[in-house]
C-alpha positions in Angstrom: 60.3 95.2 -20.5 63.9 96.3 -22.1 63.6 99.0 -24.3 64.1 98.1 -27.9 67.2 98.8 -29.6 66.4 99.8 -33.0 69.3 100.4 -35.5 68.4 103.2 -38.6 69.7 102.8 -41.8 69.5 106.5 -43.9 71.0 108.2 -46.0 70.0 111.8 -45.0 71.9 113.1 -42.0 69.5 115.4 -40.8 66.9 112.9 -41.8 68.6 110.3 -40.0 69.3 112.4 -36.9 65.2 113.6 -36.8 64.0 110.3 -36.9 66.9 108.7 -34.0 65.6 111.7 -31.6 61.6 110.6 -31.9 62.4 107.2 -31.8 64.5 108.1 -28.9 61.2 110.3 -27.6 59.3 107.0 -27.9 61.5 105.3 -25.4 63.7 102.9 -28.4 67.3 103.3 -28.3 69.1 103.6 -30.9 72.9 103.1 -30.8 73.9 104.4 -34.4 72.2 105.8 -38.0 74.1 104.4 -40.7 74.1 105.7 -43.9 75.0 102.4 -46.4 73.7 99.3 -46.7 76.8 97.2 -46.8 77.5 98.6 -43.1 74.7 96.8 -41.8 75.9 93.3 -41.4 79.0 94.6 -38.8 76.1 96.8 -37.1 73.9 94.0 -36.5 76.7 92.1 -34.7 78.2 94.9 -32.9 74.4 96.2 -31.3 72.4 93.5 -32.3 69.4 95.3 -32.5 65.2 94.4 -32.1 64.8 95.8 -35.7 66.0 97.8 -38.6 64.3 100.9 -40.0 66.0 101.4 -43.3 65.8 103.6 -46.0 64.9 102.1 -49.6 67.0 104.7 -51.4 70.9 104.8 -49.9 74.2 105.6 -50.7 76.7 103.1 -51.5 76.2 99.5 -54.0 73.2 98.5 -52.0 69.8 100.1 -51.7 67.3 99.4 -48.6 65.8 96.2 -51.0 69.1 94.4 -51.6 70.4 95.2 -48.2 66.8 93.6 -46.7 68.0 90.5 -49.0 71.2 90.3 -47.3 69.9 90.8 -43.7 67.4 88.0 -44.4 70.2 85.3 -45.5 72.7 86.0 -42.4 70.3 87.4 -39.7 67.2 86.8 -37.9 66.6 90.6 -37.7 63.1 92.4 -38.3 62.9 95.7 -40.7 60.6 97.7 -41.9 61.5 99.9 -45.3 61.4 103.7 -45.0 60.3 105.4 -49.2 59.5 108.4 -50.7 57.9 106.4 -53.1 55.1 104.1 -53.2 55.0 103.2 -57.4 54.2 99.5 -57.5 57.4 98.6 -58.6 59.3 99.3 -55.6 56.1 98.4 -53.5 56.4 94.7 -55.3 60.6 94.9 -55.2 59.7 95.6 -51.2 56.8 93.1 -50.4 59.2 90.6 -51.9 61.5 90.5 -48.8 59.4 90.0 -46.4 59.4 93.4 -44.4 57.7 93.8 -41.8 56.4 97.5 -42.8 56.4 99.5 -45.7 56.3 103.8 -44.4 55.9 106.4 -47.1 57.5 109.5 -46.2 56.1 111.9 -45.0 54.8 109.9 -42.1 52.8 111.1 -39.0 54.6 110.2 -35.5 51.7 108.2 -34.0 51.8 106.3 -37.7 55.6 105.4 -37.0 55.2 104.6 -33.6 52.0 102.3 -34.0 54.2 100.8 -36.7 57.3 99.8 -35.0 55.2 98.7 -32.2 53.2 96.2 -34.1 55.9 94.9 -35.6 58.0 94.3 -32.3 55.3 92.7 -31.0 55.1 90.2 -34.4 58.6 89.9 -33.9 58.4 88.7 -30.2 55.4 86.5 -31.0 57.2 84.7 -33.7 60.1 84.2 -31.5 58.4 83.2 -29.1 56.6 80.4 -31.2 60.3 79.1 -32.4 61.0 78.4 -28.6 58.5 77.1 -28.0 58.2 73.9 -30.8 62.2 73.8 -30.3 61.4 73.0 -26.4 58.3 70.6 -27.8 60.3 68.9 -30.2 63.2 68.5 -27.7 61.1 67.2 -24.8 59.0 64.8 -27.4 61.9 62.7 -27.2 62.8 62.8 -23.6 62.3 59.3 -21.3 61.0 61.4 -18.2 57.3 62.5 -18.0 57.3 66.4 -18.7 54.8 69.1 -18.8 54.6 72.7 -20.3 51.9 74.8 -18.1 50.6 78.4 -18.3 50.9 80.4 -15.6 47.6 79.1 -13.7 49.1 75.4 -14.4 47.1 74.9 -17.1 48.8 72.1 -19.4 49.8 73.6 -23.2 52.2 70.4 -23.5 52.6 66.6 -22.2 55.3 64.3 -23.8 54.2 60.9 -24.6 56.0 59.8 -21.5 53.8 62.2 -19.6 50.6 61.0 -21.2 51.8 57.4 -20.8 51.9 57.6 -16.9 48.7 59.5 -16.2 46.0 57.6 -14.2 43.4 56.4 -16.8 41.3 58.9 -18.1 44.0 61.6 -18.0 45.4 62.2 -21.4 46.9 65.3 -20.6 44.7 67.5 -22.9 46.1 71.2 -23.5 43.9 73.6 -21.0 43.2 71.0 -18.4 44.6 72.2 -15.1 47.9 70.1 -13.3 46.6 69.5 -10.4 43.6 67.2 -11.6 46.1 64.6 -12.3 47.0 64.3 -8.1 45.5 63.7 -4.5 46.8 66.7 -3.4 45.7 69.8 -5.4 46.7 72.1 -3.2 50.5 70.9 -3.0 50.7 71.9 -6.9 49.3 75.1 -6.8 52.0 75.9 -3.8 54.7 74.4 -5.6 53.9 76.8 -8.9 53.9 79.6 -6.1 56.7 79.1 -4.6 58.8 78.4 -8.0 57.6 81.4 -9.7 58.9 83.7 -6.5 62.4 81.9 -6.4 64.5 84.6 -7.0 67.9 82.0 -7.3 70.0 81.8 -10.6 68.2 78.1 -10.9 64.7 78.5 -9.1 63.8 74.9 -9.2 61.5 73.9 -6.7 60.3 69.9 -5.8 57.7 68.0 -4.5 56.5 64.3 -3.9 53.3 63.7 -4.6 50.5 60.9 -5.4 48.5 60.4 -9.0 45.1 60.6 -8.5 43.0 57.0 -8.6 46.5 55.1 -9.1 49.6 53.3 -6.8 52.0 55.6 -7.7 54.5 58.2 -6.2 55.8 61.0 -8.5 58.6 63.5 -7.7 57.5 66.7 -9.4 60.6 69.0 -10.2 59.2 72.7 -11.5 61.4 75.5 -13.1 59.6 78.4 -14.1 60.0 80.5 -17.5 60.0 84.0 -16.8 59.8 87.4 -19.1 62.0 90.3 -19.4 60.4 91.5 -16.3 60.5 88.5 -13.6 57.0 87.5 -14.1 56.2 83.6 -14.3 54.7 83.1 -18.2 54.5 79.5 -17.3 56.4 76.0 -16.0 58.0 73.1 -17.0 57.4 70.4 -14.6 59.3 67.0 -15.2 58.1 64.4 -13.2 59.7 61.2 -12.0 57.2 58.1 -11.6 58.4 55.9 -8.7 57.4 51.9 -8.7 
């Protein structure tokens, strides 16, 4: 996986510069500490970091609270607040914008650490949720039969064209495995193979095939989604039904 690029926002230099070395230490980059809230916008665009870990208390017009506010109406950028203070007003001021952490200074390492990793993670799940309806809602309204599998080919999706065209019985229910649906089992699980170890700039991979228990001929097309590090997560295997 990429390291995360993680952009501080504090006032303190020397405060600034101790927490950029341990995050640093942790394996993070971190291309610039900035030191006012009303640089953040241009930062963002410029470095376009995983998340922010900002100060509540900064120099300049904006503090951490109003700069959060700001972030959250231009960018889709996680932070987490930094405080020497934990009174319930700025704790409520705080919860209010949706931060992913809250840190009272002083902090143990392991705390920050455990901290920014937790909240990467929640970032990359949520992420990885909005891709995912955006590709449901997208291939709800496609004409051609498509399928979202897990890595095992293990349906999570079918479009109602994909549902429509199954032999009877089959209604495409999330968890039941791909290769049910056909005569030849084994031909899907080698086509899944051999897609997720194409190695080309578009690693599509095709098969014709036969639906279990009815007449028809389907060409299966499969591209693989892959993560950060090459691995197959799962497929999307449109499939065109011949007469």
């Amino acid at each position: 996986m990429a390291e995360a690029v993680i952009l501080i926002v504090e006032d303190e230099a020397l405060a600034g510069m101790e927490l950029s070395e341990t995050l640093q230490r942790f394996g993070y980059r971190v291309p610039t500490v900035l030191k006012r809230g009303e640089d953040v916008p241009e930062a963002i665009v410029v470095h376009k970091p995983d998340l922010i870990l900002m100060d509540i208390r900064l120099k300049g017009f904006q503090d951490g609270i109003e700069t959060a506010y700001m972030i959250g109406g231009e960018f889709d950028v996680p932070f987490i607040f930094l405080s020497a203070y934990s009174d319930d007003e700025t704790l409520n001021r705080a919860l209010e914008t949706r931060a992913y952490g809250y840190l009272v200074k002083p902090f143990e390492e392991k705390t920050l650490h455990t901290t920014l990793e937790l909240a990467l993670r929640r970032s990359r799940e949520y992420r990885d949720r909005e891709k995912d309806d955006w590709y449901k809602r997208a291939l709800a309204r496609f004409p051609r039969p498509v399928f979202l599998t897990d890595s095992y080919g293990r349906i999570s999706y079918a479009n109602e064209s994909a549902k429509l065209n199954l032999p009877s019985g089959g209604d495409g229910k999330v968890g039941t495995a791909l290769h049910m649906f056909f005569t030849e089992p084994a031909a899907i699980t080698d086509l899944l193979v051999e897609s997720a170890a194409a190695r080309s700039a578009n690693p599509s991979t095709s098969k014709q095939l036969t639906f279990k228990g009815a007449d028809k001929q389907a060409h299966l097309e499969v591209n693989p989604f892959k993560d950060e590090a090459g691995k197959a997560t799962g497929f999307v295997v449109l499939v065109c039904v011949e007469d």
